[in-house]
N, C-alpha and C positions, 0 to 999 in steps of 0.2 A: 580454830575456835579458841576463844580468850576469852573466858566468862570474867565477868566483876568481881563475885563474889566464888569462895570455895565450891557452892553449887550456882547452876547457870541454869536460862530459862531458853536459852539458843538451842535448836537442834537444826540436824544436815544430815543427807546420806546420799549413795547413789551406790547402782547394783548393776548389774548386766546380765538381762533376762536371756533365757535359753538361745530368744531367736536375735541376738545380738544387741538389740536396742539398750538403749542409758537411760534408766530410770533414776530421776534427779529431784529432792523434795529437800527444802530450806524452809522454817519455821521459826518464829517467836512469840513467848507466851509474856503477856504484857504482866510487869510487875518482875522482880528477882530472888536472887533466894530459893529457900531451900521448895519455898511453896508453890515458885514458878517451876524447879528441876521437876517438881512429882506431877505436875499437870503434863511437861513437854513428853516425860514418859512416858504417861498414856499415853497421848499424841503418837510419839514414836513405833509405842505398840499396837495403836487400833489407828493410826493415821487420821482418823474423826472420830472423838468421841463424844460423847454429851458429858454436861461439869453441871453440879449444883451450885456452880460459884457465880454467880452472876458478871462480875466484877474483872472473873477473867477470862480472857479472850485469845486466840493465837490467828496471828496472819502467818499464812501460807503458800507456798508457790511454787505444786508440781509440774514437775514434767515428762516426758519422754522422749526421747530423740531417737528417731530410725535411723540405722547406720547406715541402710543403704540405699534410699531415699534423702537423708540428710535432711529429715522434715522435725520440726521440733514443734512436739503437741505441747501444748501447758495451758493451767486456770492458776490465775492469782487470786487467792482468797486476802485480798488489802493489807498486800506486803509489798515491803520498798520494791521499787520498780527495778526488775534486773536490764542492767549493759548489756546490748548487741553491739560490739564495734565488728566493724569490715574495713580490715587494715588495706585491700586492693583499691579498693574505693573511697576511703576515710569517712564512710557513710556509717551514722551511728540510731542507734533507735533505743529507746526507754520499752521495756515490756509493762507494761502499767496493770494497774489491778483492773478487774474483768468483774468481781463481786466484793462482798462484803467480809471481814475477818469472821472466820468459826467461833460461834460462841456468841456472837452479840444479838441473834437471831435463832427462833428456833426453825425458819426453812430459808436456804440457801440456794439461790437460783445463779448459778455459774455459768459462763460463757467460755465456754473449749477455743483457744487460739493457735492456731498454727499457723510457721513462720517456714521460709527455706533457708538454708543453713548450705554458705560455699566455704572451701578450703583457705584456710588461716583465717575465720570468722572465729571470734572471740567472744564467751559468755560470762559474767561476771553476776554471781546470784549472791547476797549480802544480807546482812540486817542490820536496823537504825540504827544499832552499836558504832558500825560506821559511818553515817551519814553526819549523826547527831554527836558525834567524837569531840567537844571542844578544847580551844585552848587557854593558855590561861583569862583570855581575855573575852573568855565565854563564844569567841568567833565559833563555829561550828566547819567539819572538813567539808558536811555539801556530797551532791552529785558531782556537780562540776570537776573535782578533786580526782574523784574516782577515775573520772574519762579522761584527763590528764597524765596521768602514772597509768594508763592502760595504753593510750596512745603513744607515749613515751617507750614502753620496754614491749611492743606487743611482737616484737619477731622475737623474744624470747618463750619459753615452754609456759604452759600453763601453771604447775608449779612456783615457778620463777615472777612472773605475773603473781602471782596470789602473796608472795613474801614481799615483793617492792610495795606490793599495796600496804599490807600489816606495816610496814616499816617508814613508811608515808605516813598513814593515822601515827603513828606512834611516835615521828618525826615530830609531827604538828603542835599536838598536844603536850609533849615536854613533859607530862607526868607519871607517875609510879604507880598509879592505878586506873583503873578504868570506872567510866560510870554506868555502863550498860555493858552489859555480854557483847562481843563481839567475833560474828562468825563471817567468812568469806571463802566461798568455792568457784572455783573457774573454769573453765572449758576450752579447751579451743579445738580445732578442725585441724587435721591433721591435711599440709600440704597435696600429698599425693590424692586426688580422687579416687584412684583403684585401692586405698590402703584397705586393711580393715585387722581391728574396728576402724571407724572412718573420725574418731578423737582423741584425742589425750590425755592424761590425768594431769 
């Protein structure tokens, strides 16, 4: 995570519940600053809350992945569409949003997606920070970017993936600051089917 400013409106986490599964939740609260950090913290805190702020809104995009199943539940509340790549097959898929961002509506009618997840499948969960990353020339990095430098290093750890990307946006752009928060989280399938957990940090 790389925020713009001293406070950021970006938030991410991910947890592993008793019964093994990876709980995974990436968020952003539109607008920066210090007024975006106190909204992502509720957020953070109550994962939905209600805002008398009309104006501000956060997209969202949890999930959950069963480790031993390898099934990945998730709702996108109109946040940038995360990367499925499947390096076996060079077979890629966009997770797209399912509803509307929290906040812009007061009922939110979400659709539960689930996907199957094979060994060295790669997730890459993001926010517009990276999308919308320009350079000097105002060109923007794009999806396209992303699945390029993911295709490129993806027999590397998910880690390692995650810094070639920051280091990519950061290539592009040639500047000393950012203009939006910028957070990116990764995933990948760990080789062995009998591992477990069945991913990697």
């Amino acid at each position: 995570m790389y925020p713009a400013r001293v406070a950021g409106g970006d938030y991410y986490d991910y947890t592993v519940s008793p019964d093994g599964n990876l709980r995974l939740v990436i968020a952003d609260v539109s607008g920066k600053g210090v007024a975006a950090a106190l909204l992502m913290a509720a957020t953070a805190a109550a994962v939905c809350v209600e805002t008398d702020e009309p104006r501000r809104f956060r997209t969202v995009l949890f999930g959950e992945l069963d480790s031993r199943s390898r099934r990945l539940k998730y709702i996108n509340c109109g946040h940038s569409p995360a990367l499925l790549f499947r390096p076996e097959t060079s077979a890629v898929q966009w997770l797209h949003a399912s509803c509307t961002p929290i906040g812009l509506s007061r009922e939110l009618n979400c659709r539960l997606e689930e996907i199957p997840l094979a060994p060295s499948d790669i997730l890459v969960w993001y926010t517009d920070g990276v999308t919308e990353a320009s350079d000097r020339e105002d060109n923007e990095f794009g999806s396209e970017r992303i699945l390029q430098v993911v295709r490129k290093h993806s027999k590397r750890t998910a880690r390692e993936i995650c810094d070639r990307l920051y280091q990519a946006v950061a290539g592009f752009t040639q500047r000393n600051s950012l203009d939006d928060d910028l957070t990116i989280m990764v995933v990948k399938m760990e080789d062995d089917p009998d591992s477990s957990p069945a991913f990697s940090d």
